[in-house]
Wavefront OBJ file of the C-alpha trace (Angstrom):
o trace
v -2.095 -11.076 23.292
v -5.557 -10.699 21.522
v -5.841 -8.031 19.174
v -9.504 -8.737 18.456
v -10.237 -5.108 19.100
v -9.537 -4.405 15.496
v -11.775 -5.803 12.897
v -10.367 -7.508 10.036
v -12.170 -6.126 6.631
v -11.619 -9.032 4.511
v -11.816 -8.625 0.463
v -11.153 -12.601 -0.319
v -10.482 -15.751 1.542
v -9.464 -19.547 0.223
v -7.292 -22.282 1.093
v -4.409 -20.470 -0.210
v -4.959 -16.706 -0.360
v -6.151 -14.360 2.171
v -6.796 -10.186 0.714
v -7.535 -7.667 3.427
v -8.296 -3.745 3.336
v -5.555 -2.309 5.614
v -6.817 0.417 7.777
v -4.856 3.189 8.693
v -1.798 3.679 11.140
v -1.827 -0.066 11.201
v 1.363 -1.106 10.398
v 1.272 -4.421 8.392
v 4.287 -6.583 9.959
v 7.424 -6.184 12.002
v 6.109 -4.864 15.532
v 6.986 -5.266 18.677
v 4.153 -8.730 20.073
v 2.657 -6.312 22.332
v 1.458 -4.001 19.798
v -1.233 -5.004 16.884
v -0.207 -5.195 13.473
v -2.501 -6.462 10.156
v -0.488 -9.563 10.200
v -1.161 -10.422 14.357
v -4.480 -9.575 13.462
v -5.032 -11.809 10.772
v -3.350 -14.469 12.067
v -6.077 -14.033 14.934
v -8.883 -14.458 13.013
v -7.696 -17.685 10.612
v -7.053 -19.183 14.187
v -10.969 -18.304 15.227
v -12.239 -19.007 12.558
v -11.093 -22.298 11.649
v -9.591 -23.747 15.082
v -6.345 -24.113 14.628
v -4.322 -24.444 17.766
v -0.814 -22.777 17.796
v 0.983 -21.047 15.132
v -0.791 -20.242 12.290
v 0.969 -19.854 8.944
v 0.324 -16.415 6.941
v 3.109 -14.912 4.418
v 2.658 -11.214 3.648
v 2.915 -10.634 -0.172
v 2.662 -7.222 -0.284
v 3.130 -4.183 1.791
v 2.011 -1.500 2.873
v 3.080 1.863 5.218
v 1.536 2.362 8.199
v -0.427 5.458 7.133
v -1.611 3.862 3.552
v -5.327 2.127 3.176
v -5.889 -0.364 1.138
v -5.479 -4.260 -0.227
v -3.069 -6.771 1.131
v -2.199 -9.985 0.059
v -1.547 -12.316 2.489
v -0.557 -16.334 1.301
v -2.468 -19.156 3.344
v 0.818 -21.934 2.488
v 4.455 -21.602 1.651
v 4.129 -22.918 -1.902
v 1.453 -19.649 -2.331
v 3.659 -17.588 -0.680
v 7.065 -18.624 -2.996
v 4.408 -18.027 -6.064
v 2.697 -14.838 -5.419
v 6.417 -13.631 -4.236
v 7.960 -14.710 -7.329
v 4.800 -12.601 -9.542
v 6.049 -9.608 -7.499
v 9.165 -10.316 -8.145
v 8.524 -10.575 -11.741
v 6.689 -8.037 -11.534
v 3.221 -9.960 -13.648
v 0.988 -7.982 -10.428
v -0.906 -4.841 -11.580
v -0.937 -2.566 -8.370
v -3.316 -0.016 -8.610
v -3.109 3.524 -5.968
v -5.129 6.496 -5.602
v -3.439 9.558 -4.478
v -4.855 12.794 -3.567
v -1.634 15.389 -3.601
v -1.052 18.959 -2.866
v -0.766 20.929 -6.103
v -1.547 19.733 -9.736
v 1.205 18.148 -12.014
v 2.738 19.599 -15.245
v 0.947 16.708 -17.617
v -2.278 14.688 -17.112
v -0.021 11.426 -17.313
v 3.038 10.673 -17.034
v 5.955 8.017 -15.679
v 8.133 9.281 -13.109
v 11.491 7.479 -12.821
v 13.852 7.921 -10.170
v 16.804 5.958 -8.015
v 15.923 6.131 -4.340
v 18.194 5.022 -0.910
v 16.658 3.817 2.089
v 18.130 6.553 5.346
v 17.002 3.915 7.930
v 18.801 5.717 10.663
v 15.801 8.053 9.722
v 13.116 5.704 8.324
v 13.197 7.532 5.114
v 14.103 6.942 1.525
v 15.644 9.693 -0.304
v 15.961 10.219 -3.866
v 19.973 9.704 -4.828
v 21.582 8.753 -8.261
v 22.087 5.365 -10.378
v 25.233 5.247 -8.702
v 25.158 5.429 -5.349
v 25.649 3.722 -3.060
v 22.111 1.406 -2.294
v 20.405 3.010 -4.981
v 17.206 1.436 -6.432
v 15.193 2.184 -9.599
v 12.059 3.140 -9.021
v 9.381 3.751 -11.847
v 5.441 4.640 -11.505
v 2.813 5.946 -13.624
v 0.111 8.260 -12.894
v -3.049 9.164 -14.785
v -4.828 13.041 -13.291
v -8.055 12.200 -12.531
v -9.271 15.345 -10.962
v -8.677 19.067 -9.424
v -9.560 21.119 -7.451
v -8.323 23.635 -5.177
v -4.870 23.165 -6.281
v -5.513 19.570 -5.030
v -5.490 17.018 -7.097
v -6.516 13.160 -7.900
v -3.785 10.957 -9.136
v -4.380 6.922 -10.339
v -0.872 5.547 -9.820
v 0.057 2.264 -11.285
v 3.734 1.122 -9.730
v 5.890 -0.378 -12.223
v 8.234 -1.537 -8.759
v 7.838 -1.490 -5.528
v 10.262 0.293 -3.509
v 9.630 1.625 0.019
v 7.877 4.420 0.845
v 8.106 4.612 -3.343
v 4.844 6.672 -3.873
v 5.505 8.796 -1.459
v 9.024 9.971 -2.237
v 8.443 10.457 -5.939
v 5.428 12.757 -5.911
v 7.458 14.609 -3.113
v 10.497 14.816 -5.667
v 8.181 16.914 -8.352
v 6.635 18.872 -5.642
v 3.190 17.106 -5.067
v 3.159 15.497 -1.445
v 0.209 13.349 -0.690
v -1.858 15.017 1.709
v -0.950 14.022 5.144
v 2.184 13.011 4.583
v 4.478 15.142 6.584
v 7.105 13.065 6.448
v 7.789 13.756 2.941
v 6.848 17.138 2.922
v 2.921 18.106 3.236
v 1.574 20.693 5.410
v -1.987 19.894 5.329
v -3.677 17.338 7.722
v -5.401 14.426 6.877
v -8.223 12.820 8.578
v -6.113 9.569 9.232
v -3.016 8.369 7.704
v -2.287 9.512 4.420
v -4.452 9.800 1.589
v -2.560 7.262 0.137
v -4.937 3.938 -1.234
v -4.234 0.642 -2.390
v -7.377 0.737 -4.899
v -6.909 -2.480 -6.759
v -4.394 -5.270 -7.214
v -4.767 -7.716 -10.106
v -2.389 -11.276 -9.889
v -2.654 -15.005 -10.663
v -4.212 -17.390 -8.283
v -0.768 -19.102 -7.013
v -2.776 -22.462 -7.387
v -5.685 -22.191 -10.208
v -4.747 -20.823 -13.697
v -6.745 -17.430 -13.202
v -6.292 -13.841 -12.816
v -8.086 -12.387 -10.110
v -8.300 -8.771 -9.066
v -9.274 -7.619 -5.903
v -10.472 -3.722 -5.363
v -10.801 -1.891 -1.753
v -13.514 0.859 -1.436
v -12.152 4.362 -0.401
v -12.071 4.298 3.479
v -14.750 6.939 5.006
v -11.783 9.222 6.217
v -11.531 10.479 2.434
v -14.903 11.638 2.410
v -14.643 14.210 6.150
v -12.313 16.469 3.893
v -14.095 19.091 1.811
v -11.459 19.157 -0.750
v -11.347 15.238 -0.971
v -14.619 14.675 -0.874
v -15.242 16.839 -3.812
v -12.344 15.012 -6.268
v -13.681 11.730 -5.621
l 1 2 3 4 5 6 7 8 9 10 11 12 13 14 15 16 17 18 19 20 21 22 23 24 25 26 27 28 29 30 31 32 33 34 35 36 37 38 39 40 41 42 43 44 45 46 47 48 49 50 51 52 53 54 55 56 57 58 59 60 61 62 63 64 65 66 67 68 69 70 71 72 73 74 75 76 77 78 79 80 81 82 83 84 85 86 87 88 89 90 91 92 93 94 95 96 97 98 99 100 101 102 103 104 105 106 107 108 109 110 111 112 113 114 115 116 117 118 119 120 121 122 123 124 125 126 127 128 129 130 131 132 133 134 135 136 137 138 139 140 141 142 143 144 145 146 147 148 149 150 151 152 153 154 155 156 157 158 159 160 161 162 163 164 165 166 167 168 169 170 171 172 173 174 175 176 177 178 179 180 181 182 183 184 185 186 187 188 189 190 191 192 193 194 195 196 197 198 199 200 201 202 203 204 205 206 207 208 209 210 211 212 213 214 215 216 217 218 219 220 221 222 223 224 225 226 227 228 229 230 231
C-alpha cells in the first residue's frame, strides 16, 4: 500500500545512512501494513528513488514515540545497522531533546536518575525501584533554557534510552511536557507533544567521522503563544 501521501523530510542520505525529521503522530515502526509508519514511508521513497524492485532493506537505529518530532536514524545495510546499534548500545551517540514542560524546575541543570518498568498491558512505563522486577536505569540531563508563564524550556541530553524515558522522568518531578496527557499534562498541544529530537551526533558506521545531524523546530511549536515566546 503506498503511503506517498506523507512526505519524507530528509536531513542526510548515503549509501549507508539515511536521517529523517519524524513528524508527529507518526509512529516510527511496528504498525499494522495498512497503516503508515516513518519506516513504510521511507522504505517507499529509497524504492522511488533509486529503483529497486522488492524489499528494500532499512534498519531503524533510533526511536522515537509517536507524538515526538524530530531526527531518526535509519541504516541503509546490515553491517551499518550492527555499527550504529552497537554506538547506541555503547552509548558513544550524543542525543540532543528540547522540551517545553508545564511548570519550572527547582535548579537550572540538573541529572535526573530514576529505574523505570514498562506496564505494556497499558503502554506505559512507570517509575519503580532498582529492584523490581523489569526495572531499568534511566539517567538524563537537562539544561533551563527559558520561562515563561510557569512554562518552561528544557535542553535534555539522554544519558540512556529507555521508553517513553523523557517523558516519565519530567512527569516524576512534576513537569509534564505539554501535550502529553498520558503522563500527566492538562494543556493541549498543537500536535503531538512538544517533545523534539533537536540534534543527534554519532560516527559514520563506515568513514572515520563524527557527524551530527540537527532537525529545525516543526511549525506546530510556533501556533502556541506560550511556546512561541520561549523559543
Amino acid at each position: 500500500m503506498s503511503h506517498s501521501t506523507h512526505r519524507l523530510k530528509v536531513i542526510y542520505e548515503d549509501n549507508h545512512l539515511l536521517v529523517v525529521d519524524k513528524p508527529a503522530m507518526l509512529p516510527t515502526m511496528g504498525v499494522d501494513s495498512s497503516r503508515p509508519s516513518l519506516l513504510s514511508i521511507a522504505k517507499e521513497y529509497i524504492g522511488k528513488k533509486y529503483n529497486k524492485s522488492g524489499n528494500v532493506y532499512l534498519g531503524i537505529v533510533s526511536r522515537l514515540d509517536a507524538p515526538v518530532t524530530g531526527v531518526v536514524l535509519m541504516a541503509r545495510t546490515s553491517k551499518a545497522a550492527r555499527r550504529l546499534s552497537e554506538a547506541f548500545r555503547e552509548r558513544d551517540v550524543e542525543k540532543i531533546y528540547w522540551a517545553v514542560v508545564d511548570g519550572v524546575p527547582d535548579e537550572s541543570e540538573g541529572t535526573l536518575e530514576h529505574y523505570v518498568r514498562k506496564d505494556e498491558r497499558h503502554r506505559r512505563v512507570h517509575v519503580t525501584h532498582a529492584g523490581s522486577d523489569g526495572a531499568q536505569l534511566a539517567r538524563l540531563r537537562y539544561k533551563l533554557l527559558g520561562k515563561s508563564n510557569d512554562k518552561s524550556l528544557l535542553e535534555i541530553q539522554l544519558e540512556t534510552g529507555r521508553k517513553h524515558q523523557i517523558r516519565v522522568q519530567l512527569s516524576k518531578i512534576g513537569l509534564p511536557i505539554l501535550g502529553d496527557l498520558k503522563y500527566g499534562s492538562a494543556d493541549k498541544f498543537p500536535e503531538g507533544i512538544a517533545l523534539h529530537a533537536v540534534s543527534t551526533r554519532v560516527k559514520h558506521p563506515v568513514r572515520d567521522e563524527m557527524m551530527t545531524f540537527d532537525a529545525k523546530l516543526p511549525s506546530s511549536w510556533q501556533k502556541q503563544r506560550t511556546v512561541a515566546r520561549l523559543i
